[in-house]
Residue, then its C-alpha position, 0 to 999 in steps of 0.5 A: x849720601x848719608x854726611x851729606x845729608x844730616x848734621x854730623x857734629x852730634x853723632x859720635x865718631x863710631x857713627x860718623x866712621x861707619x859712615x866713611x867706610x861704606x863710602x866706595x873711593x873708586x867709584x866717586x873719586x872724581x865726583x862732587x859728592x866726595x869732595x863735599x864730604x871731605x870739606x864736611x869731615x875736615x869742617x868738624x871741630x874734633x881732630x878724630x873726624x878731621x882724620x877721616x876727611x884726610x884718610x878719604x882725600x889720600x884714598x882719593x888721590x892714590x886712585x888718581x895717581x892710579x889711573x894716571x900711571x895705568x893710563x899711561x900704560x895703556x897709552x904707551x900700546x896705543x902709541x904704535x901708530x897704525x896697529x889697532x890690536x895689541x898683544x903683551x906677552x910674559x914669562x914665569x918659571x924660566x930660573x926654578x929648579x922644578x915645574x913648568x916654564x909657563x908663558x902668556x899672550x893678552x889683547x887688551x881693549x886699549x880704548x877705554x874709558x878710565x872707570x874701565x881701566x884695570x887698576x894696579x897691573x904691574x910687574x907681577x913681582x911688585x903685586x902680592x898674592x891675594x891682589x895677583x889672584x884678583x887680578x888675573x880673574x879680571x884680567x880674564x874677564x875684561x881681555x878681548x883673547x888670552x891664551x896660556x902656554x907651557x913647557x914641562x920639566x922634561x922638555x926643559x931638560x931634553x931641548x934646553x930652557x932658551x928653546x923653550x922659553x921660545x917655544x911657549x912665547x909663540x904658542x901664547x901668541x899664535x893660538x890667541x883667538x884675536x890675532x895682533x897686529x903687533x906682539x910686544x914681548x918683555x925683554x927680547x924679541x921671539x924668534x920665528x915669529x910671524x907676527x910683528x913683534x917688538x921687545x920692551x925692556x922692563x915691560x911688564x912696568x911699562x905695557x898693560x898687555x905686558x903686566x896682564x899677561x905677566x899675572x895671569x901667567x904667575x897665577x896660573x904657575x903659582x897655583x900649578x906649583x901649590x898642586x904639586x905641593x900635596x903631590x910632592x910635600x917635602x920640597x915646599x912648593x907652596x911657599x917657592x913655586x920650585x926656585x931654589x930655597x933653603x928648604x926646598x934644596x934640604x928637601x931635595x938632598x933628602x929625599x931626592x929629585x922628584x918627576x917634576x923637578x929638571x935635572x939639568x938645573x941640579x947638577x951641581x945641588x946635587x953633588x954638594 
């Protein structure tokens, strides 16, 4: 690497910054090299440079938490003794006053080593769009099977969301190309399920299964919802993905119910 290499107290500190961006913290976060470049910056007699060798050590060691919390995920599916195959899965849509109720199962490899662990997986909530978007096609990618499942607003109305909740939970984990030797569902079990299965309170914090299919599921349903909103654009889909806001509720006092919107979660919006 270039600092490690050449005398940095005659280049400027433009040069020397250009320097620390192209170095990737991923990759070398528990290499030598890096810790060699850090005492090198930290050494330098101006404090702009000093600042660069502190930004590269708090990079270093957020990837190092990173990993030991997603290691611990990981570890909490591998913790079932005596079931190799692990499934998470999730929901997304199940409060909105219009669209698809959309559930997805995810096998993950649980034996990896910690460069490929998925990094930042969590509750999907807790994650912003663009890192979700990133996510989900790496999620994709790296999972030994996946599979998403969906209810529309018509099903919902006609046989009630309980049921249907149900109903995408046991597609998502029956149609799975890899077959489980355990579910491990967030929040409560699935009934009907011919798998074993287990309900993990807050598991989409606590299971990478979980989280994975927790984001795939919300990507899937977000992007579903932005298409909706050329379709239908007096609601703002693209900003509420169906939940109840402020503007999707004038819009729907304006301008009515559309196809997609379930009727049984406006009777008492539409009487106001």
């Amino acid at each position: 690497m270039d600092i490690l290499t050449m005398d940095i107290s005659g280049l400027s500190y433009k040069i020397v910054k250009e320097k620390v961006d192209e170095i990737n913290v991923n990759e070398l976060h528990d290499s030598q090299e890096l810790i060699n470049i850090i005492d090198i910056l930290k050494a330098d007699k101006r404090k702009n440079i000093n600042s660069l060798g502190d930004k590269l050590q708090r990079a270093k060691e957020k990837i190092e938490n990173e990993i030991k919390r997603v290691r611990s995920m990981y570890d909490f599916d591998k913790s079932f003794e005596g079931l190799n195959i692990i499934a998470g899965v999730d929901e997304v849509g199940r409060g909105p006053l219009a669209g698809p109720i959309v559930s997805c199962a995810v096998v993950l490899d649980l034996n990896v080593v910690d460069e490929e662990l998925i990094l930042w997986i969590n509750d999907s909530k807790k994650l912003n769009e663009k890192k979700r978007e990133e996510l989900a096609e790496v999620i994709k990618e790296k999972a030994l099977a996946y599979h998403i499942a969906s209810r529309d607003s018509k099903e919902i109305d006609s046989r009630g969301i309980g049921v249907c909740n149900n109903e995408v939970f046991l597609e998502a984990c029956n149609s799975l190309e890899v077959k489980p030797d355990l579910v491990l569902s967030d929040g409560y079990t699935v009934k009907g399920i011919k798998i074993p299965n287990k309900s993990v309170i807050k598991g989409d914090t606590k299971s990478a299964c979980i989280a994975a299919a927790s984001i795939v599921a919300k990507v899937y349903r977000d992007n579903l919802m932005k298409e909706y909103s050329k379709k239908y654009p007096y609601y703002a889909f693209e900003e509420n993905v169906g939940y109840g806001t402020s503007k999707h509720i004038e819009g729907l006092k304006e301008y009515g119910p559309t196809e997609i919107h379930r009727m049984s979660f406006l009777n008492n919006i539409l009487e106001r």
